[in-house]
N, C-alpha and C positions, 0 to 999 in steps of 0.2 A: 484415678485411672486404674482397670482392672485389667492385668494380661494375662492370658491360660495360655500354656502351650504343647501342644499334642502333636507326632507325629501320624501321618494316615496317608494310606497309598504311597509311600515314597515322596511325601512333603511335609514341609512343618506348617503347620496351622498354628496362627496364632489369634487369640480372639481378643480383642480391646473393648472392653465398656466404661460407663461413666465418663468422668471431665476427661474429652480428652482438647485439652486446652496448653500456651503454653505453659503455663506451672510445672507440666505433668509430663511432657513430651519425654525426657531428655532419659527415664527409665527404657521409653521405648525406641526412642535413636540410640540408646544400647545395645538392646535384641537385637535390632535390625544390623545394627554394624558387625555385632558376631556371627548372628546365620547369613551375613552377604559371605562370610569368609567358613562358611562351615557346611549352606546347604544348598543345592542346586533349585531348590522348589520353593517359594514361600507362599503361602495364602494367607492373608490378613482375613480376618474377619471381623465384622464391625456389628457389635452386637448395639445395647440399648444406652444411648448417650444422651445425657441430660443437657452437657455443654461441649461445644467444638468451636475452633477459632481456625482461622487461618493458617496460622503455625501447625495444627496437625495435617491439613491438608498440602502444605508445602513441601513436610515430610514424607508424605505419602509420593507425591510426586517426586522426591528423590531419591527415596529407595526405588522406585520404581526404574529412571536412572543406571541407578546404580548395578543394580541385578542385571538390567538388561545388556549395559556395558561388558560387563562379565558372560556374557552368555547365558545368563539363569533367570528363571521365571518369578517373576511374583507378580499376584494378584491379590484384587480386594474385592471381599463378599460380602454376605451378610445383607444388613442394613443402609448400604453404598448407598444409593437411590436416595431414600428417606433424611439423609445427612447432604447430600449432594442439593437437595429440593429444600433446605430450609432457608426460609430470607434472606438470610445474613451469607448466604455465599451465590445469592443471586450475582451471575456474572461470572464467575469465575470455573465456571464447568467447563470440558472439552469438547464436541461434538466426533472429534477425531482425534488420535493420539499426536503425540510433537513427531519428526522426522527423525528420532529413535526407536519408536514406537514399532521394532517390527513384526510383535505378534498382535496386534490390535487388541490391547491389554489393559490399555491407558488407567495406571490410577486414580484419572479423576473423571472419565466418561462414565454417564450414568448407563447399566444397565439398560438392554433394550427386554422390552416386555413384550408378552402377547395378549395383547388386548385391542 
């Protein structure tokens, strides 16, 4: 797993590529538990993953949680969609966020498109 991390506009972006699988998780349930306690903004960005399990999406959904409980933003970009659409996590997408959800932010709803 590969993490960059940049601030821009008054958030931290951070971008993950490769496995992100559980072997790999636990450098970024790191990050994520220092900027809940450091930055009011997060934006994940989900660049080019070869493997994703479960386990990353579980995280994703808790930091998501997690921010929110606090008052603070985080979001996921990037390549969401593309990761959210493959096989293997057929079923487990959101259509609408949980009843924490109250900026409709949901880290596991796919992107709505136009087309």
């Amino acid at each position: 797993m590969n993490i960059e991390e940049k601030v821009t506009d008054g958030r931290v972006v951070i971008r993950v590529s490769g496995a992100l699988t559980v072997g790999n998780v636990v450098e970024l349930h790191s990050k994520l538990r220092e900027l809940l306690n450091t930055a009011d903004a997060v934006e994940m960005e989900i660049g080019e993953t070869r493997d994703a399990d479960l386990t990353f999406l579980q995280l994703l959904c808790s930091a998501h949680r997690a921010f929110v409980a606090r008052n603070k933003r985080f979001t996921v970009t990037g390549l969401k969609n593309d990761l959210l659409s493959r096989e293997n996590f057929s079923g487990f997408t959101r259509e609408r966020g949980c009843t924490r959800d109250k900026w409709s932010d949901c880290a596991l709803m796919k992107e709505k498109t136009n087309v």
